[in-house]
C-alpha positions as CSV (number, residue, x, y, z in Angstrom):
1,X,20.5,12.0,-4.0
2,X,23.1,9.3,-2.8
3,X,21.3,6.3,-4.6
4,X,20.8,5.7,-8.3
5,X,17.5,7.4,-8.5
6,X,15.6,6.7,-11.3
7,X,13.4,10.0,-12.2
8,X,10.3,9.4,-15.4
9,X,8.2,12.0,-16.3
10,X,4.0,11.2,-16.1
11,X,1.2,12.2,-18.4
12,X,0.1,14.4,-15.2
13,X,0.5,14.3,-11.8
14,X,-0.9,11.2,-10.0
15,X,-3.9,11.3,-7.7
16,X,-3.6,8.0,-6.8
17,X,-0.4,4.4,-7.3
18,X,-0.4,1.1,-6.2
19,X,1.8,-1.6,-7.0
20,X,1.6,-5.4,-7.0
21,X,5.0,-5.9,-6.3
22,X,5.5,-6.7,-10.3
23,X,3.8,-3.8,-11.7
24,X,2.8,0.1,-10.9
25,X,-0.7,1.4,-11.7
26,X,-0.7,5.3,-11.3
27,X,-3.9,7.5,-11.5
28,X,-4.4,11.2,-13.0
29,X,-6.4,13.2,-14.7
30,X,-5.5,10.9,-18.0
31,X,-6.6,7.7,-16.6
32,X,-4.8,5.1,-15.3
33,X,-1.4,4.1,-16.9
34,X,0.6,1.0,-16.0
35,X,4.4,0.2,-15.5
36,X,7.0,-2.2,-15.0
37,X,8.7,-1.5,-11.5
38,X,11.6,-0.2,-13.0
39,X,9.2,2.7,-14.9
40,X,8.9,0.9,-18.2
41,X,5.4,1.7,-19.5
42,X,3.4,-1.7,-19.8
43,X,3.1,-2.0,-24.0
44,X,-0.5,-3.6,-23.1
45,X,-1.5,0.8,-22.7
46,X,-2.9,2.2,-25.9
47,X,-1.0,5.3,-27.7
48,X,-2.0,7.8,-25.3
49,X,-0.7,5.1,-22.3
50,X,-3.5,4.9,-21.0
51,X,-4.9,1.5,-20.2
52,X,-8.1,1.4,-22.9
53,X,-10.5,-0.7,-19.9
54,X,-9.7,2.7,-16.8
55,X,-9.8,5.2,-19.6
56,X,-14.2,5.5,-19.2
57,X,-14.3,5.3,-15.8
58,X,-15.0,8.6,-13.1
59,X,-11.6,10.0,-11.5
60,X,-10.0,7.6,-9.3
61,X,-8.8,9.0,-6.0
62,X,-6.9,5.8,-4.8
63,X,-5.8,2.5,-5.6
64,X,-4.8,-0.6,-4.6
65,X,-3.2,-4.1,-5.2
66,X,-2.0,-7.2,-3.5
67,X,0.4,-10.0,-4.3
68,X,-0.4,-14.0,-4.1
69,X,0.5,-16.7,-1.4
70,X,1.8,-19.4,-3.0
71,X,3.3,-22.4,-0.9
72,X,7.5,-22.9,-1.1
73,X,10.4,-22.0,1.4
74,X,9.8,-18.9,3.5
75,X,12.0,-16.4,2.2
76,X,10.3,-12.7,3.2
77,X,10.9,-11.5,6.7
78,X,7.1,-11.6,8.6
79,X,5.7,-14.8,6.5
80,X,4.9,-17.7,8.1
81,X,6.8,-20.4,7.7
82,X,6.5,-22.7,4.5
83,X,5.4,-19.6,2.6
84,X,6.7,-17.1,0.4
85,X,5.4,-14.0,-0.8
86,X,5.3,-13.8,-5.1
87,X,3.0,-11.4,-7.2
88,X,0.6,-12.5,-8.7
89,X,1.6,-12.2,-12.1
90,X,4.0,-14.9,-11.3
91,X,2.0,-17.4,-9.3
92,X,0.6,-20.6,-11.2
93,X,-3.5,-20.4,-11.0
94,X,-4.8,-22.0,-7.9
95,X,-6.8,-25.2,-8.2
96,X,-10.2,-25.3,-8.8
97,X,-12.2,-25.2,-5.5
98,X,-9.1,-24.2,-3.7
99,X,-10.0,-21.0,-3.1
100,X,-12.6,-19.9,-0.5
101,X,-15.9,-18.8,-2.1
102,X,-15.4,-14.7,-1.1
103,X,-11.5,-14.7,-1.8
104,X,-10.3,-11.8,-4.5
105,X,-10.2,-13.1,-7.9
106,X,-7.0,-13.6,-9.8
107,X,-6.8,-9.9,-10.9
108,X,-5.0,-8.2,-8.5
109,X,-5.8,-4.1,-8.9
110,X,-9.1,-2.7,-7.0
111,X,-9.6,1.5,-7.2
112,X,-12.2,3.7,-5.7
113,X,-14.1,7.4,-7.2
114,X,-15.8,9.3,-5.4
115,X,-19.0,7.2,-4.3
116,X,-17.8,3.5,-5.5
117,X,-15.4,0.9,-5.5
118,X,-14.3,-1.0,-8.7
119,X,-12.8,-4.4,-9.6
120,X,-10.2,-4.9,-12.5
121,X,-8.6,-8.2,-13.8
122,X,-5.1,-7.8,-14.8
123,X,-5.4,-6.4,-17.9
124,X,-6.6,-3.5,-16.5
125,X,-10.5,-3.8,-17.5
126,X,-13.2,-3.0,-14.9
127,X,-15.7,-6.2,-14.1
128,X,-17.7,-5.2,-11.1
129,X,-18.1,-2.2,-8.6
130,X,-20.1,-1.7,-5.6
131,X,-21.4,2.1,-4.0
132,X,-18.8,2.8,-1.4
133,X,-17.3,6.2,-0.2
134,X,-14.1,6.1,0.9
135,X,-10.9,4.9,-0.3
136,X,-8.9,1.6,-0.8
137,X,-6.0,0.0,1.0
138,X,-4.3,-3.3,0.5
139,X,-2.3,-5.6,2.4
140,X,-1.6,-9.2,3.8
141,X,-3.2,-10.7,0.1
142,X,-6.9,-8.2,0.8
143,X,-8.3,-5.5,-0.3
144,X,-10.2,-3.1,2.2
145,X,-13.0,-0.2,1.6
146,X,-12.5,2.4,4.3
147,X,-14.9,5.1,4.8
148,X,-14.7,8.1,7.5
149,X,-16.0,5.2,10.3
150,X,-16.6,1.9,8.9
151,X,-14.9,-0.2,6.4
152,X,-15.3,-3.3,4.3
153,X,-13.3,-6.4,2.6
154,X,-13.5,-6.8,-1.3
155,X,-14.6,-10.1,-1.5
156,X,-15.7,-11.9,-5.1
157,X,-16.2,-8.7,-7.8
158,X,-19.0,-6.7,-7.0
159,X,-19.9,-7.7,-3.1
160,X,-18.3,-6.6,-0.3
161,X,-17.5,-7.9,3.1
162,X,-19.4,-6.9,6.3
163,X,-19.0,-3.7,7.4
164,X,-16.3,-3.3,10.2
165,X,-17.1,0.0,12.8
166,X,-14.2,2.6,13.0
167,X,-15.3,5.6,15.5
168,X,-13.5,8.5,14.9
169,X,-10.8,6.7,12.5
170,X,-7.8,8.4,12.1
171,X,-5.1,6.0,11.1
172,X,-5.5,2.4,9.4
173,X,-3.3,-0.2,8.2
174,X,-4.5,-3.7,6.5
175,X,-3.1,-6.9,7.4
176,X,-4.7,-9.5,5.2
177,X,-8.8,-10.2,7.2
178,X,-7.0,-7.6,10.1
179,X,-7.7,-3.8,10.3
180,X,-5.2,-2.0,12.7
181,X,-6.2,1.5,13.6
182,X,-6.2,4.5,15.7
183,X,-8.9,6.9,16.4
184,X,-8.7,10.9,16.6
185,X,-10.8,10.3,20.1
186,X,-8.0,9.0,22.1
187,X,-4.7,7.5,21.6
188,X,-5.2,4.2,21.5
189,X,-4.2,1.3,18.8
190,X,-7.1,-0.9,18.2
191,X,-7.6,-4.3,16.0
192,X,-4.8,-6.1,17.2
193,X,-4.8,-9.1,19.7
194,X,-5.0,-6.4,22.8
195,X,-5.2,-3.3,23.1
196,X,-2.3,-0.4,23.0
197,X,-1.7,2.4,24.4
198,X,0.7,4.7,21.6
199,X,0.5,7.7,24.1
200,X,0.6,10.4,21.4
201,X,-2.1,12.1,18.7
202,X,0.2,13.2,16.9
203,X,0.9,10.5,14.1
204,X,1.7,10.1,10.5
205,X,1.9,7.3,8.3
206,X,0.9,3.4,9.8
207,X,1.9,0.2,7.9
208,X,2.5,-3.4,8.6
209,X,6.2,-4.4,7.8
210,X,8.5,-7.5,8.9
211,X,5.8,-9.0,11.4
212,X,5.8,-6.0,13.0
213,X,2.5,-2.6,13.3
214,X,4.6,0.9,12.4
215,X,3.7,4.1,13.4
216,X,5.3,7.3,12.7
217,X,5.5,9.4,15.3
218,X,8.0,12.9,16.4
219,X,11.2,11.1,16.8
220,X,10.9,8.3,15.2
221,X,9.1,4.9,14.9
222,X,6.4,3.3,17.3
223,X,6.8,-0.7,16.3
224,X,4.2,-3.2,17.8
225,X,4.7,-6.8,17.1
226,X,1.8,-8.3,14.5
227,X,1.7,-11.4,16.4
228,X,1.3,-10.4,20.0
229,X,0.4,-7.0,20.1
230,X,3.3,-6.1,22.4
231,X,4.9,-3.0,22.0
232,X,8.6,-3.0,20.7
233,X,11.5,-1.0,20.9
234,X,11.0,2.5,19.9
235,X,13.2,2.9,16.6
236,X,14.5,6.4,15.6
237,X,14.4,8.5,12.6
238,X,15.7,11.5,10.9
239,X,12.0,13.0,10.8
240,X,8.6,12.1,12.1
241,X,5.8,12.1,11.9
242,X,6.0,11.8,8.3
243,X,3.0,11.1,6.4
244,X,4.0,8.1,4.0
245,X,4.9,4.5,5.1
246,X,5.6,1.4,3.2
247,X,6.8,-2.2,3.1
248,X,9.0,-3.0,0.1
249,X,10.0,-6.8,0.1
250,X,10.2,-6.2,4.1
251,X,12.4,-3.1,3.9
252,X,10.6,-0.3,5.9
253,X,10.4,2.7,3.9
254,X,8.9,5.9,5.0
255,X,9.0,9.7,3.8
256,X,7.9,13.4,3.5
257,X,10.0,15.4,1.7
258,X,13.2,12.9,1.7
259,X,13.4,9.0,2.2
260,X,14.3,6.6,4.5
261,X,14.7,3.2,4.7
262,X,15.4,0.2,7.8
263,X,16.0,-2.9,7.0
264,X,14.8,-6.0,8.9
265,X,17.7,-7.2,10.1
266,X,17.7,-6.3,14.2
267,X,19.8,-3.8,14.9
268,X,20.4,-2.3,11.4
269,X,20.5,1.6,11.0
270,X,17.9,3.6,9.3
271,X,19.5,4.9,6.2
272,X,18.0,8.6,4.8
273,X,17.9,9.1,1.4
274,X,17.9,12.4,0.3
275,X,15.9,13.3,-3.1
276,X,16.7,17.0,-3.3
277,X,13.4,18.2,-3.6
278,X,11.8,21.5,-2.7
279,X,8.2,20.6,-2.4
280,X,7.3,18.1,-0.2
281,X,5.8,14.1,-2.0
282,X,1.9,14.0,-2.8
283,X,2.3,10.2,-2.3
284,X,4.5,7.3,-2.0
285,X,4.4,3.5,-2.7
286,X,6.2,0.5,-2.3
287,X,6.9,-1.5,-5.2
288,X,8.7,-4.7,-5.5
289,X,12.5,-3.9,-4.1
290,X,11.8,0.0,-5.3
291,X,9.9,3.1,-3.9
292,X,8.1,5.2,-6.2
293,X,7.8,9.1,-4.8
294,X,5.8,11.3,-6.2
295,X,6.8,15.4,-5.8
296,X,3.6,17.5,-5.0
297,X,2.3,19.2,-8.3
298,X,4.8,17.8,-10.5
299,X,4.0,15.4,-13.6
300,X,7.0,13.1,-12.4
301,X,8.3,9.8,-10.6
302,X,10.9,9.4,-9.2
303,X,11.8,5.7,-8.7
304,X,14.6,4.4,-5.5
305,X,16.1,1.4,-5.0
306,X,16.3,-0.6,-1.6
């Protein structure tokens, strides 16, 4: 490993992570358990670490979270302008009335079992669900239940948006009321402002990052601008397609059995990290400036600064 890589050991593997930039939820057979970014365990957990209001609830197979828009000097590569990106542990609470009527509550963290999708507030106790099968992915501030070919927007706890048709969905990436995504019927990118054609089926992970769509593909890295919906240069990397992608503080980060990572600076070089591991990851997430990787089948995190 060529960075200070920060390895903690977990309860039990994790099923499922998310991150709001400030903290780390992770998911296993134990329940849900909650972190600092850095890997210290939130002292808010009972003695088991478990949080006591995820403990009750069915097997989570995924999470997700979202930071808070708060107004100031545009300091994260793909904002607009006059914004900046905080989590929102550390935003002030909005105004009364300022928020639309179907925005996300404060709380942050959203999971999904088998059959529905639940709300939590930020101490980690459930306050609504709704009967959905699928998962849950975050990004641009919203929360998204995606099924096998429709999905729908958390909205205020307990309803969710309108259903969204996905034919054939293979890949799908959330940005904020967007849905990106490519079907296994063809090889086109869909959700955008137009159109694109990405030419191959054979993809991997698909995230938004620095105001631009990324795909992984054999080579490298398909990059489609989030604004126009023009295709960008292609950007090479040391493996592809890799299954994980992810956006931490608007470094790309992507992985499979190592790491690497771009940052948005044109021009920069993609910079592999190497985490010496024999198994390949079950799943990774962007947290704040950090990755968290987890190795397949093993109770452990490992933790990697960008």
């Amino acid at each position: 490993m060529d960075v200070a890589v920060t390895r903690i050991d977990l309860p039990s593997p994790v099923l499922a992570a998310a991150s709001d930039g400030a903290l780390v939820w992770c998911a296993g057979s134990g329940g849900v358990r909650a972190y600092t970014t850095s890997g210290t365990p939130l002292e808010a957990a009972d003695e088991a670490g478990a949080l006591p209001g995820l403990r009750s609830l069915p097997e989570l197979r995924s999470l997700a979270a979202v930071p808070a828009t708060v107004a100031g000097t545009a300091g994260v590569p793909g904002a607009l302008a006059g914004t900046v990106v905080v989590p929102r542990t550390f935003a002030a609470p909005p105004l009364v009335g300022s928020l639309p009527p179907d925005s996300l509550p404060q709380g942050c963290l959203a999971g999904a079992s088998a059959d529905r999708v639940y709300w939590f507030d930020q101490r980690g106790a459930p306050i609504a669900s709704a009967r959905f099968e699928g998962r849950v992915l975050a990004g641009g501030g919203e929360i998204w239940a995606v099924g096998a070919d429709r999905a729908r927007r958390l909205i205020e706890p307990g309803h969710l948006g309108d259903p969204v048709d996905l034919p054939g969905l293979d890949l799908c990436a959330v940005e904020g009321e967007r849905l990106w995504w490519t079907s296994k019927r063809d090889t086109v990118l869909r959700g955008g402002p137009r159109e694109v054609e990405v030419g191959t089926r054979e993809r991997g992970g698909m995230v938004v990052c620095a105001g631009s769509l990324w795909i992984s593909v054999a080579g490298g890295l398909l990059r489609v601008s989030a604004w126009s919906g023009e295709p960008r240069r292609f950007v090479g990397a040391p493996a592809g397609p890799v299954p994980f992608l992810g956006c931490a503080n608007g470094v790309l980060a992507g992985g499979g059995r190592d790491l690497f990572a771009l940052p948005p600076v044109v021009g920069a070089a993609v910079r592999v990290i190497r985490l010496g591991l024999k198994a390949p990851l079950a799943l990774m997430i962007a947290a704040g400036k950090h990755v968290w990787a987890f190795p397949a089948g093993r109770a452990q995190a490992l933790i990697v600064p960008l």
